[in-house]
Backbone of each chain as ProteinMPNN parsed JSONL, in Angstrom:
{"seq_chain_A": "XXXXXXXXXXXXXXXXXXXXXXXXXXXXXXXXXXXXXXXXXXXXXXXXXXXXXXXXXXXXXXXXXXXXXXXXXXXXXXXXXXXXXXXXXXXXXXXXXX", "coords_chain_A": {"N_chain_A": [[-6.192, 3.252, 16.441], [-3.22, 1.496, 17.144], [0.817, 1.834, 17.137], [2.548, -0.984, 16.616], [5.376, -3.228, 16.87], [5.937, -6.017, 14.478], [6.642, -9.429, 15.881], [6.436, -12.082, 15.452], [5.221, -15.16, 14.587], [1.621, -16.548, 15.33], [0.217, -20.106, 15.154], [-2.457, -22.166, 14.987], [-3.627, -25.238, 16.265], [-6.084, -26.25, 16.955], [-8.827, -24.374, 16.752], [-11.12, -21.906, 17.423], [-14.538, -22.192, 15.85], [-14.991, -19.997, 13.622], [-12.536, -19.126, 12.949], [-11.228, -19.26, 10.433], [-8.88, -19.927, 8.052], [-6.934, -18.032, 9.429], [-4.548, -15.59, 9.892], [-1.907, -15.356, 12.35], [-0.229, -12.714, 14.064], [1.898, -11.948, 16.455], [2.622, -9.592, 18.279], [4.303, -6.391, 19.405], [2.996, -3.866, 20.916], [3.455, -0.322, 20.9], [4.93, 2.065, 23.063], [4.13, 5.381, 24.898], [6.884, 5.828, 25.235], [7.982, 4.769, 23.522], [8.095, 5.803, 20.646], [10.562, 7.594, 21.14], [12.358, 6.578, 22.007], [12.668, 3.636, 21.101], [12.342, 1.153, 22.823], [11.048, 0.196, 25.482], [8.572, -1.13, 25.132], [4.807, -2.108, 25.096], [3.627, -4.852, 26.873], [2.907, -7.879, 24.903], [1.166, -8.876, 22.28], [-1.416, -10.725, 20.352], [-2.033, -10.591, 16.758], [-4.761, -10.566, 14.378], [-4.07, -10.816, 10.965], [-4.64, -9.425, 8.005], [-3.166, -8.686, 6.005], [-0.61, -9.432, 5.648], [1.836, -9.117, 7.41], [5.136, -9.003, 7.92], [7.783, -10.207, 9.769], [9.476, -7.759, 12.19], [8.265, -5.572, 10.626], [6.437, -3.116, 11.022], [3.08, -1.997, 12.245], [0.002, -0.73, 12.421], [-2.49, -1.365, 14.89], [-5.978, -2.062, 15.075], [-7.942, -2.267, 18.162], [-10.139, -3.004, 20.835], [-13.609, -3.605, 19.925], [-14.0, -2.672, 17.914], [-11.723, -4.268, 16.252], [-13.456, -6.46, 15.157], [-15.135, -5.401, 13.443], [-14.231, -5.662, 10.252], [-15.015, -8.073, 9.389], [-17.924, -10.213, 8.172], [-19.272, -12.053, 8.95], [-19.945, -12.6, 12.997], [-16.927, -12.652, 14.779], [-14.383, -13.471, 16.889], [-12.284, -11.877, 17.808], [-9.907, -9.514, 19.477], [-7.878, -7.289, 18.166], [-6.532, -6.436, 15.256], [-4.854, -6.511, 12.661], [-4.419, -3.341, 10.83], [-3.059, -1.46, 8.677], [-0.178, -1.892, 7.069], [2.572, 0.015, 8.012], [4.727, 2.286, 6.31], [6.566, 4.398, 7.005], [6.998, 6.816, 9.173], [6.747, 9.634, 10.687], [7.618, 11.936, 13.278], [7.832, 13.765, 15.931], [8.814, 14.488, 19.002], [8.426, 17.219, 20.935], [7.128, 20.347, 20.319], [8.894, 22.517, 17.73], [8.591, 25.238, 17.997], [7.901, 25.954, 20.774], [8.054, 27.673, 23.372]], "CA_chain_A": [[-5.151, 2.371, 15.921], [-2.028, 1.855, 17.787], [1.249, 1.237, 16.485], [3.379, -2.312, 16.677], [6.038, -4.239, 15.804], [5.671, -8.14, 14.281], [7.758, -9.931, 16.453], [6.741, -13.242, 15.124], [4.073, -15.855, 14.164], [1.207, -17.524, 16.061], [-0.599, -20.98, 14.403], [-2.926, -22.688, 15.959], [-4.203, -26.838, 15.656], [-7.45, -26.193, 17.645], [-9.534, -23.155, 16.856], [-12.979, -21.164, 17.168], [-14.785, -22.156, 14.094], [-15.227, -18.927, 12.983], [-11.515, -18.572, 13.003], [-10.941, -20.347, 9.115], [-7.515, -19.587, 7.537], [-6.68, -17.159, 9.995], [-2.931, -15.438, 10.167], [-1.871, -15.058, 13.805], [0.931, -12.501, 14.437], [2.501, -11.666, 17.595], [3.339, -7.683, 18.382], [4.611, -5.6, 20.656], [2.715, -2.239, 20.768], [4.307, 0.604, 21.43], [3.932, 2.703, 24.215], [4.413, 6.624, 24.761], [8.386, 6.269, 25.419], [8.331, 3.769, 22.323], [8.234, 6.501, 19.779], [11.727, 8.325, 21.428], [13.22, 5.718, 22.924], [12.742, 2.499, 19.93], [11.919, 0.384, 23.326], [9.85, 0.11, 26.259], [6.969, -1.865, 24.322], [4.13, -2.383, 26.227], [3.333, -6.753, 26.521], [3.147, -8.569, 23.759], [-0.611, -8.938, 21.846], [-1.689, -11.262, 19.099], [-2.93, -9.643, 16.55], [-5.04, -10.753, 13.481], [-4.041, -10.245, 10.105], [-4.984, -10.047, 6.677], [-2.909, -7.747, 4.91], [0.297, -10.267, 4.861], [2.715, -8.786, 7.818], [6.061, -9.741, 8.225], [8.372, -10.207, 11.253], [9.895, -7.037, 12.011], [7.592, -4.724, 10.495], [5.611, -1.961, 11.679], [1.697, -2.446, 11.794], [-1.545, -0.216, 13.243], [-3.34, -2.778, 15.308], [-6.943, -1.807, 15.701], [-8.171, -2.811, 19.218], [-11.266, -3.259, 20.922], [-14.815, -4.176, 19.307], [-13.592, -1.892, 16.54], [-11.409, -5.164, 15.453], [-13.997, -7.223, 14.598], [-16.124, -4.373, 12.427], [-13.782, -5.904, 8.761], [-15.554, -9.487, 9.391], [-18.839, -10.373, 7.566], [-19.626, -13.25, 10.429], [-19.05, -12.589, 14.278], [-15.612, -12.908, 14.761], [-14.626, -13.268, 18.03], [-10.523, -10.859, 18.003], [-9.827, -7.649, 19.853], [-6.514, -6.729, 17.733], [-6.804, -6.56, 13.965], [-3.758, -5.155, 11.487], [-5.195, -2.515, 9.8], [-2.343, -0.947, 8.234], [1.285, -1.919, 7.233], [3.507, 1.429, 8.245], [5.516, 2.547, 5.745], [7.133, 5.482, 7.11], [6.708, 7.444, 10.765], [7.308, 11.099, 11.526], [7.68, 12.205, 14.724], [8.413, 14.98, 16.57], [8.335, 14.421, 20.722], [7.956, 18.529, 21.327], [6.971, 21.574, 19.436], [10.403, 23.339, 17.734], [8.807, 26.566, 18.114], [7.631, 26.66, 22.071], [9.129, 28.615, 24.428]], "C_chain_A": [[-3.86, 2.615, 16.686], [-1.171, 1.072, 17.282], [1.867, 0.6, 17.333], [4.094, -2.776, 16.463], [5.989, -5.662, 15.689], [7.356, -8.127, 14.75], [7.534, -11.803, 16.182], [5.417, -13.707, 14.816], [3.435, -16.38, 14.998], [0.653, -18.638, 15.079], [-1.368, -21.64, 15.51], [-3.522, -24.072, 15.096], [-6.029, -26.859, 15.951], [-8.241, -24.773, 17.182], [-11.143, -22.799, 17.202], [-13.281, -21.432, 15.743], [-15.265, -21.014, 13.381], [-13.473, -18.299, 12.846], [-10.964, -19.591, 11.568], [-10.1, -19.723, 8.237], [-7.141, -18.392, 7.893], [-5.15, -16.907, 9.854], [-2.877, -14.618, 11.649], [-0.556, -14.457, 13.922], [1.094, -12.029, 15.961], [3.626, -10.407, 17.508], [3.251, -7.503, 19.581], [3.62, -4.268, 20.43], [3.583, -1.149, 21.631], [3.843, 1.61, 22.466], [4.713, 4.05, 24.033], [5.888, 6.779, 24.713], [8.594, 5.538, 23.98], [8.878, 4.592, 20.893], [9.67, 7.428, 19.561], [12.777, 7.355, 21.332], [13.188, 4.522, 21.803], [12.877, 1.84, 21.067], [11.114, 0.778, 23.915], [8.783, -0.066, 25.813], [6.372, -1.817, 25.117], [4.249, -4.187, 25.73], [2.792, -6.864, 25.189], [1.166, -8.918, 23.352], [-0.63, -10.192, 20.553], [-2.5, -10.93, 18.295], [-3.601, -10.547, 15.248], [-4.526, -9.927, 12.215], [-4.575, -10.731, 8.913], [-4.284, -9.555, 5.252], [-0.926, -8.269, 4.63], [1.698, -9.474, 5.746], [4.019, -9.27, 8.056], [6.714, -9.308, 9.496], [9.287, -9.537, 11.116], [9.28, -5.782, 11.369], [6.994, -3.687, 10.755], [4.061, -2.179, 11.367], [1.159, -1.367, 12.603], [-2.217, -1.315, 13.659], [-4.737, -1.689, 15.946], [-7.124, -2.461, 16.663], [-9.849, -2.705, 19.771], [-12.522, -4.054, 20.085], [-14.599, -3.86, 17.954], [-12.65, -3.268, 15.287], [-12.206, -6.234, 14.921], [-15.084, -6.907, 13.29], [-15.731, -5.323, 10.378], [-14.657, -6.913, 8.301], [-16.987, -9.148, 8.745], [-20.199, -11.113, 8.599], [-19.096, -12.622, 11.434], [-17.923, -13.196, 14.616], [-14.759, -12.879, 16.12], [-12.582, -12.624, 18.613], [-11.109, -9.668, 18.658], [-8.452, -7.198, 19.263], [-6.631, -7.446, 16.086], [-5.592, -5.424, 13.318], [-4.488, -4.521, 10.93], [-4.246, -2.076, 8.724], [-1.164, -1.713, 8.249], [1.917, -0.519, 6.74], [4.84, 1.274, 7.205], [6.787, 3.297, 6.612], [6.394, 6.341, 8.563], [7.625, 8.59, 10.089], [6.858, 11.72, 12.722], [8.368, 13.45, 15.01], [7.937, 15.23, 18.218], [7.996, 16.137, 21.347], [7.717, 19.28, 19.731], [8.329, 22.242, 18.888], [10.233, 24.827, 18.098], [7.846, 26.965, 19.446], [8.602, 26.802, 22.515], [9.349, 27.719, 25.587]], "O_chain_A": [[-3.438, 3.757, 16.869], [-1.49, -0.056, 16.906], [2.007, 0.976, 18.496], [3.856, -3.201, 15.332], [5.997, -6.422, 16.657], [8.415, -7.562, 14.474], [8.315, -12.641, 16.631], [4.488, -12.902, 14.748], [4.159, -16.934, 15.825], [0.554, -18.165, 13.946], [-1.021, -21.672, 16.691], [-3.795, -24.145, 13.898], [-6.919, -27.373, 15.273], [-7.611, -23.923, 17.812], [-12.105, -23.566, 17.162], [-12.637, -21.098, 14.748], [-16.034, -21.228, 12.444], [-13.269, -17.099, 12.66], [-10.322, -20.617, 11.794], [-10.638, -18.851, 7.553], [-6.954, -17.551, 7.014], [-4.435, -17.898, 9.704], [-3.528, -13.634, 11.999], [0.395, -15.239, 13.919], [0.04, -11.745, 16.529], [4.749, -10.25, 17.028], [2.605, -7.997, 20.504], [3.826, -3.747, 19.334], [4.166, -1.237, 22.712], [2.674, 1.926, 22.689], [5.695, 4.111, 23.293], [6.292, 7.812, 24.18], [9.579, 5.926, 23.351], [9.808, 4.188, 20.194], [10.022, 7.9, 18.48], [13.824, 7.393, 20.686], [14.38, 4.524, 21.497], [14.021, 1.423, 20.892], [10.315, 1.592, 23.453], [7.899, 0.768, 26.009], [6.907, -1.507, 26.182], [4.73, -4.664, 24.702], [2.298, -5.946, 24.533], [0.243, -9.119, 24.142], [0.408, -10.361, 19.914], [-3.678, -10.847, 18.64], [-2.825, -11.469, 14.995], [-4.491, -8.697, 12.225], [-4.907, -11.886, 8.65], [-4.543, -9.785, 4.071], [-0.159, -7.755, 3.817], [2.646, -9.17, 5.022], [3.893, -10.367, 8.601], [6.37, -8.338, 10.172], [10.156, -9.89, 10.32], [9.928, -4.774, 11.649], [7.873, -2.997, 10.239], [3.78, -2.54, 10.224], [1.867, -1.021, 13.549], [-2.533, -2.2, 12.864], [-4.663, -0.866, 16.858], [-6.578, -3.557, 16.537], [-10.699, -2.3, 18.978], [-12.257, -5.165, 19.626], [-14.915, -4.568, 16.998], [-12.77, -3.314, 14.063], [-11.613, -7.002, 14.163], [-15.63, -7.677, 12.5], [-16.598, -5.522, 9.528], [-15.103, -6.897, 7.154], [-17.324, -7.965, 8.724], [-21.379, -10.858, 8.84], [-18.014, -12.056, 11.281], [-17.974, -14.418, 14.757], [-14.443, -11.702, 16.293], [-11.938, -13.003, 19.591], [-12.177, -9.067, 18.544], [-7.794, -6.607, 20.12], [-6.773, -8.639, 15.82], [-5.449, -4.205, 13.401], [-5.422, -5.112, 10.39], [-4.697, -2.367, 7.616], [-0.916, -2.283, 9.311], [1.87, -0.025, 5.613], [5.716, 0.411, 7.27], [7.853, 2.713, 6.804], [5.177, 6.306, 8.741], [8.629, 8.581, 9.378], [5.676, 11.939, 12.987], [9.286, 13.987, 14.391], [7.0, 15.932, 18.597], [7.231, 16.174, 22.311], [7.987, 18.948, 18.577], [9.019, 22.587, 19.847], [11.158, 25.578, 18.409], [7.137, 27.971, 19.413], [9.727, 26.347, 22.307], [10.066, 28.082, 26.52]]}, "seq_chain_B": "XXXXXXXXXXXXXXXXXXXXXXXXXXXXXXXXXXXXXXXXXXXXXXXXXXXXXXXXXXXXXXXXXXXXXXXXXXXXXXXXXXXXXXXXXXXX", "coords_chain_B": {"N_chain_B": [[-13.012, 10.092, 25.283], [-10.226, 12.056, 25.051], [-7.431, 14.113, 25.916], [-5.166, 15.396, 23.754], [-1.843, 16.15, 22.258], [-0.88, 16.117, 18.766], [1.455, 14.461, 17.342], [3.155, 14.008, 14.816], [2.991, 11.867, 11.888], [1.618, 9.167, 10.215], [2.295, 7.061, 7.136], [1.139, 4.915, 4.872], [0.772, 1.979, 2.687], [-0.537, -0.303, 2.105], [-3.197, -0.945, 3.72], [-6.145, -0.568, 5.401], [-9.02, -0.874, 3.564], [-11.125, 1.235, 3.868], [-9.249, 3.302, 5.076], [-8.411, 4.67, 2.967], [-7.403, 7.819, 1.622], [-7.205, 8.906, 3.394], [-5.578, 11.286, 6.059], [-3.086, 10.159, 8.509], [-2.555, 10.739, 11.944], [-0.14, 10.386, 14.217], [-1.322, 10.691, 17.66], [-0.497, 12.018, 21.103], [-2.1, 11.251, 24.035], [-2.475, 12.831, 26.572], [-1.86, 14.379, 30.1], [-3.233, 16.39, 32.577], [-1.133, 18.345, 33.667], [-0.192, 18.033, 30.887], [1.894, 15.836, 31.007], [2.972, 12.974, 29.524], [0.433, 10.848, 29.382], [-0.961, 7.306, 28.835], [-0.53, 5.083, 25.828], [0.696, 5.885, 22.817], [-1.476, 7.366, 19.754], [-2.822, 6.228, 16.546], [-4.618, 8.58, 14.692], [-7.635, 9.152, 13.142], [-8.13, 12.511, 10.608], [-10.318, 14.174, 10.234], [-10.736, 17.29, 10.651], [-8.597, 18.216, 9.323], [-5.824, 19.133, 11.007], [-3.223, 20.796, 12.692], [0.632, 20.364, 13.01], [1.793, 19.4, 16.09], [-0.437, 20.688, 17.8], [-3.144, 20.788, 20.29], [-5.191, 18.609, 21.016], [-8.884, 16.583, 21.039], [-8.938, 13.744, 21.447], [-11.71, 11.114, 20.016], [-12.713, 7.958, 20.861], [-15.132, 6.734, 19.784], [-16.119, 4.577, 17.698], [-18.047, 3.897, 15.949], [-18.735, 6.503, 14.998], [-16.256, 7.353, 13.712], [-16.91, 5.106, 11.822], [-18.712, 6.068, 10.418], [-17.464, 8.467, 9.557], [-15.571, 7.755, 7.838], [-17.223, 6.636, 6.226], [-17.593, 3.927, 5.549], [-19.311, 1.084, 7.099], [-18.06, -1.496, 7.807], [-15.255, -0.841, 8.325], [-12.445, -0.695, 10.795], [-11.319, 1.123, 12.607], [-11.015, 3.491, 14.865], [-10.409, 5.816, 16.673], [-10.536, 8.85, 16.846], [-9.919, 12.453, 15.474], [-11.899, 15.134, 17.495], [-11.969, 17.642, 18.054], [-9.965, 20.994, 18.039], [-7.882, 22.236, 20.699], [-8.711, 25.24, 22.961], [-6.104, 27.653, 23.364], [-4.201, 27.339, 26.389], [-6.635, 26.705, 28.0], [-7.839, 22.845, 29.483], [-5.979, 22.625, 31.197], [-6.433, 22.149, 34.344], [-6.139, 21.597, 37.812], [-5.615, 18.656, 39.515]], "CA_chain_B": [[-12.598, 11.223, 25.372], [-8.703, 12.214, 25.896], [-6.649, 15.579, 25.43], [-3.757, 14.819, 23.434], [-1.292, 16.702, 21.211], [-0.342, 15.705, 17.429], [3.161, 14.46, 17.326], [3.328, 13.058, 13.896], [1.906, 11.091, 10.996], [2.268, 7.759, 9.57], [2.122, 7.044, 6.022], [0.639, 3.413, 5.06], [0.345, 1.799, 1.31], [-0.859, -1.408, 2.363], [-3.998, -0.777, 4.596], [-7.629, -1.435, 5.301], [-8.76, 0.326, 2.409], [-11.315, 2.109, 4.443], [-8.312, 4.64, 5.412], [-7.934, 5.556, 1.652], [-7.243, 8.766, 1.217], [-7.506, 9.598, 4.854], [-4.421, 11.683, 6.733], [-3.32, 9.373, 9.456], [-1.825, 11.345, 12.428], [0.125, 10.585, 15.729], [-1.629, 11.512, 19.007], [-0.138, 11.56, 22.142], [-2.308, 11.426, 25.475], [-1.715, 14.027, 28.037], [-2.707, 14.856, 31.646], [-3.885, 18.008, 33.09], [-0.249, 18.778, 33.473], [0.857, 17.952, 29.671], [2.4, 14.482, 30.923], [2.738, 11.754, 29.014], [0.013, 9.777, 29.808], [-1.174, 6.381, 28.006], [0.003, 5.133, 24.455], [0.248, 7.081, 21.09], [-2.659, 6.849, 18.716], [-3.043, 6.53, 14.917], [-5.934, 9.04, 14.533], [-8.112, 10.106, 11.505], [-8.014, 13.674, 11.143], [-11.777, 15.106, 9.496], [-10.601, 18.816, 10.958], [-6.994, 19.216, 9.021], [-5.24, 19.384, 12.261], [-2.2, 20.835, 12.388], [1.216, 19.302, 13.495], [1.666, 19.615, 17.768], [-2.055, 21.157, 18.353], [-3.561, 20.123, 21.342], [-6.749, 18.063, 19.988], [-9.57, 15.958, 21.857], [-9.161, 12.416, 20.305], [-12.529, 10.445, 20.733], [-12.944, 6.925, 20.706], [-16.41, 6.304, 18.96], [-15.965, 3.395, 16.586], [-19.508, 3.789, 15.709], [-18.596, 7.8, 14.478], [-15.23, 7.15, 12.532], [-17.147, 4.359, 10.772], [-19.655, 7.35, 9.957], [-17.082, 9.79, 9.091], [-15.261, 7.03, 6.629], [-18.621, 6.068, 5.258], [-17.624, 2.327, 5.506], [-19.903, 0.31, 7.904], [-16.706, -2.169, 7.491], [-14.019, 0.212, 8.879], [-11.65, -1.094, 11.92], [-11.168, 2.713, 12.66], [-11.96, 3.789, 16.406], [-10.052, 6.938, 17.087], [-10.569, 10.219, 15.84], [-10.033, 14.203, 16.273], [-13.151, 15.54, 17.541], [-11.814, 19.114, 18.107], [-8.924, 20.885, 18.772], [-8.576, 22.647, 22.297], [-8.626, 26.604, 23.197], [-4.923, 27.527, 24.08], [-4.476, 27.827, 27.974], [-7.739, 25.602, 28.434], [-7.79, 21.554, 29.192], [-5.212, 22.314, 32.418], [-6.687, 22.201, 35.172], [-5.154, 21.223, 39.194], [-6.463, 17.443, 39.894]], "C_chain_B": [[-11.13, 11.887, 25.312], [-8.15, 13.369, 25.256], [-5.216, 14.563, 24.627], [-3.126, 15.993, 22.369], [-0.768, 15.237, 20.156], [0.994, 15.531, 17.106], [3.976, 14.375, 16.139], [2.03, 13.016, 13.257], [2.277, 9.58, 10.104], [1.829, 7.451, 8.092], [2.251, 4.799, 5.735], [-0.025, 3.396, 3.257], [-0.778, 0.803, 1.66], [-1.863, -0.768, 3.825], [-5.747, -0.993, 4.127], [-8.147, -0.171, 4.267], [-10.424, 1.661, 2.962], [-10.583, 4.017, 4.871], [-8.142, 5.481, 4.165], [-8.345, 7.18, 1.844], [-7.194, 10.217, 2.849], [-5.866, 10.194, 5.879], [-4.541, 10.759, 8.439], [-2.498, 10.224, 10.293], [-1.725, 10.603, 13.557], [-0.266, 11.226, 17.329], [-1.311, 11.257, 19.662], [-0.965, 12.079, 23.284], [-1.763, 12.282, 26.096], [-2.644, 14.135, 29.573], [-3.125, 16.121, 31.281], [-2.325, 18.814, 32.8], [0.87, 18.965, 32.455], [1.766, 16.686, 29.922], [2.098, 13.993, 30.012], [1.46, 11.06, 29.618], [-1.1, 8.882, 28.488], [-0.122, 6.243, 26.328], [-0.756, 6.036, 23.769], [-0.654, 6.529, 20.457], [-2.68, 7.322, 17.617], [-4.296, 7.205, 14.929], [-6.503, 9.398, 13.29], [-8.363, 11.13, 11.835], [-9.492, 14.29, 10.042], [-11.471, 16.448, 9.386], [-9.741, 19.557, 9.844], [-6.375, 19.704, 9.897], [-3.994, 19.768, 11.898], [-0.649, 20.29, 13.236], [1.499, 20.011, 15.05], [0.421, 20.912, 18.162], [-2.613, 20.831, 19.414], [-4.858, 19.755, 20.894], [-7.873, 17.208, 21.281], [-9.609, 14.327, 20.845], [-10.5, 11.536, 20.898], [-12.68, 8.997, 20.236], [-14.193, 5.792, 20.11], [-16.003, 5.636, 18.404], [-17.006, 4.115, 15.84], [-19.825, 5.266, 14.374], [-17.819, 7.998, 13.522], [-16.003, 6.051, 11.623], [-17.833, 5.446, 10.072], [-18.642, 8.315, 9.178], [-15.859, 9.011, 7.654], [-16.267, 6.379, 5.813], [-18.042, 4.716, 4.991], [-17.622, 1.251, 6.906], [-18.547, -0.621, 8.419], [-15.5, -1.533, 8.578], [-13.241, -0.311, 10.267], [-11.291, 0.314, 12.94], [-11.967, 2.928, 14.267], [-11.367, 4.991, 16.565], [-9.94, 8.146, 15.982], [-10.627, 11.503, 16.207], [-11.529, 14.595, 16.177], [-12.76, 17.062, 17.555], [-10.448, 19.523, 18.312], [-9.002, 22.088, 20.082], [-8.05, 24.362, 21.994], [-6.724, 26.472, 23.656], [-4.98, 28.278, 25.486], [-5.994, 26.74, 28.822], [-6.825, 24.203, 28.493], [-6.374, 21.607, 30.519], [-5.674, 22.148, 33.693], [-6.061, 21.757, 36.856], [-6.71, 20.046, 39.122], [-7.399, 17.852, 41.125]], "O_chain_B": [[-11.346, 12.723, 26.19], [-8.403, 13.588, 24.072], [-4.624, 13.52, 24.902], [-3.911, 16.679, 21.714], [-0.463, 14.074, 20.422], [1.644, 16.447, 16.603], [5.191, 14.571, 16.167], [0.903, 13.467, 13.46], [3.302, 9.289, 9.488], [0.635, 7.721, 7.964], [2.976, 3.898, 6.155], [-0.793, 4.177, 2.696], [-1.941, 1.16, 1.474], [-1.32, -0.234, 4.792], [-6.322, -1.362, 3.103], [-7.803, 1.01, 4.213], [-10.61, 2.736, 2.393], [-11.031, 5.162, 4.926], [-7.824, 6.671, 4.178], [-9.46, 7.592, 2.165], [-7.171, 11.42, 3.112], [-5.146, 9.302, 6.328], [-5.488, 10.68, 9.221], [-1.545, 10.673, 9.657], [-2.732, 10.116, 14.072], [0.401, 12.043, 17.965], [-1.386, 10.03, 19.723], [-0.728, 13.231, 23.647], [-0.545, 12.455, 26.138], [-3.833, 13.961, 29.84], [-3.308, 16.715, 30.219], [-2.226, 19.697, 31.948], [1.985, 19.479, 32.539], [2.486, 16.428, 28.958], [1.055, 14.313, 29.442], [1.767, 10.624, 30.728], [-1.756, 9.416, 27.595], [0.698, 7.046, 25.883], [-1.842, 6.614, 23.813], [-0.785, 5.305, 20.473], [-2.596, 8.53, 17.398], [-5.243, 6.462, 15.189], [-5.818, 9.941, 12.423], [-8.781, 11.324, 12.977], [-9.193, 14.884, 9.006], [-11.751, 17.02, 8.333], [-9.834, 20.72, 9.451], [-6.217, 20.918, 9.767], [-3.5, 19.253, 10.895], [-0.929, 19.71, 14.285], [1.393, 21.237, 15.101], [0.682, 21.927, 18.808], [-2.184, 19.683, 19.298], [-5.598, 20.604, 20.398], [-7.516, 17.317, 22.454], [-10.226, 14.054, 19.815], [-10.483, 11.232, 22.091], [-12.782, 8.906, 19.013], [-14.189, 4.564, 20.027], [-14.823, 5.985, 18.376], [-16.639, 4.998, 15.065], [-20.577, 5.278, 13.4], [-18.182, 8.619, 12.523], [-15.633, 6.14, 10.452], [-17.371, 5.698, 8.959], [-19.061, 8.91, 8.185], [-15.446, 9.686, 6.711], [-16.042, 5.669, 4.834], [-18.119, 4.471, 3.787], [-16.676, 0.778, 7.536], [-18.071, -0.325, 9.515], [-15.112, -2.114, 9.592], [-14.135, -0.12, 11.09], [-11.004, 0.124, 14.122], [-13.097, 2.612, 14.64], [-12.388, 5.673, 16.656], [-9.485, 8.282, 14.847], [-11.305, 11.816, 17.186], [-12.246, 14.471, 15.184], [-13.518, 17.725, 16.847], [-9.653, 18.674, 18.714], [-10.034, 22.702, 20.352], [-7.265, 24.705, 21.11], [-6.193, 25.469, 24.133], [-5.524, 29.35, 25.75], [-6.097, 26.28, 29.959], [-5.708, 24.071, 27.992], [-5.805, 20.533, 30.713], [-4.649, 21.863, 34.312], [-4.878, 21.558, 36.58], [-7.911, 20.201, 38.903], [-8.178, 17.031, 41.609]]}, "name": "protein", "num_of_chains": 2, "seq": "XXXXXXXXXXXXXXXXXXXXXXXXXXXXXXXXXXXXXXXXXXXXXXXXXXXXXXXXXXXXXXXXXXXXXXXXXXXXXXXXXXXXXXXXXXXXXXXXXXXXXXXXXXXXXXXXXXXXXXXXXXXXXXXXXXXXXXXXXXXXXXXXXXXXXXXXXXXXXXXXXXXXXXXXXXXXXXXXXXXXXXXXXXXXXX"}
């Protein structure tokens, strides 16, 4: 799971028919400086959701094959919300190496 | 496969309910030399890892669905071990 932030909505008129009242958000994931630094996202992903994210948020976006595991039917996403992030703790080094 | 230390942990109400009850931790990728390398990962922790450990995070889907007992599960990364200290450096 890697984390994200909703940076907005996708919709779509046309779809995969296995794609039936889908919610389409649009995240940034974060990348190793992301966690220090609150930029350097990596590109922008669309992710599936189901758990009702809003813009600005924090999300876990499962990736790979692993995002389609929730589905019942073949589902044809590689980026699935799993989580909405409450709360992060971080700590970029150890306090007690030398 | 990937070496990484434990930076963190994220705390999540709202989630696939697979994760219930499961400690979600921060891993960060490393080289040989302890770089940065790749993004951070939400991992499930089976071991009780503790916080900046040097761990092996593995990418099985197939294993975290196994180790959350729900076929279902979105879940791909997970601590498989954590590493000897002084091991996992090696010169490229």
């Amino acid at each position: 799971m890697r984390l994200a932030t909703v940076i907005g909505r996708v919709t779509l008129s046309k779809r995969h028919e296995s794609l039936v009242g889908e919610r389409l958000l649009l995240a940034l994931p974060w990348s190793s400086k992301t966690l220090q630094t609150g930029k350097d996202h990596d590109y922008s992903i669309v992710v599936y959701d189901q758990l009702g994210a809003n813009v600005g948020s924090t999300i876990g976006v499962c990736e790979s094959t692993e995002a389609t595991r929730p589905f019942t039917k073949p589902t044809p996403i590689d980026a699935y919300c799993a989580s909405l992030i409450d709360e992060i703790f971080f700590q970029p080094k150890d306090p007690r190496a030398v | 496969m990937r070496l990484a230390y434990i930076r963190g942990y994220v705390t999540s109400t709202v989630k696939h309910k697979s994760f219930a009850g499961q400690r979600l931790l921060i891993a960060q990728p490393v080289d040989n030399k302890d770089n940065l390398d790749g993004p951070p990962q939400v991992v499930i922790d089976p071991l009780g890892t503790a916080l900046h450990e040097k761990v092996i995070i593995c990418s099985d889907g197939s294993w975290a669905r196994n180790i959350l007992n729900d076929p279902k599960s979105p879940c791909r990364w997970w601590i498989m071990g954590s590493v000897d200290e002084g091991s996992g450096r090696g010169e490229a």
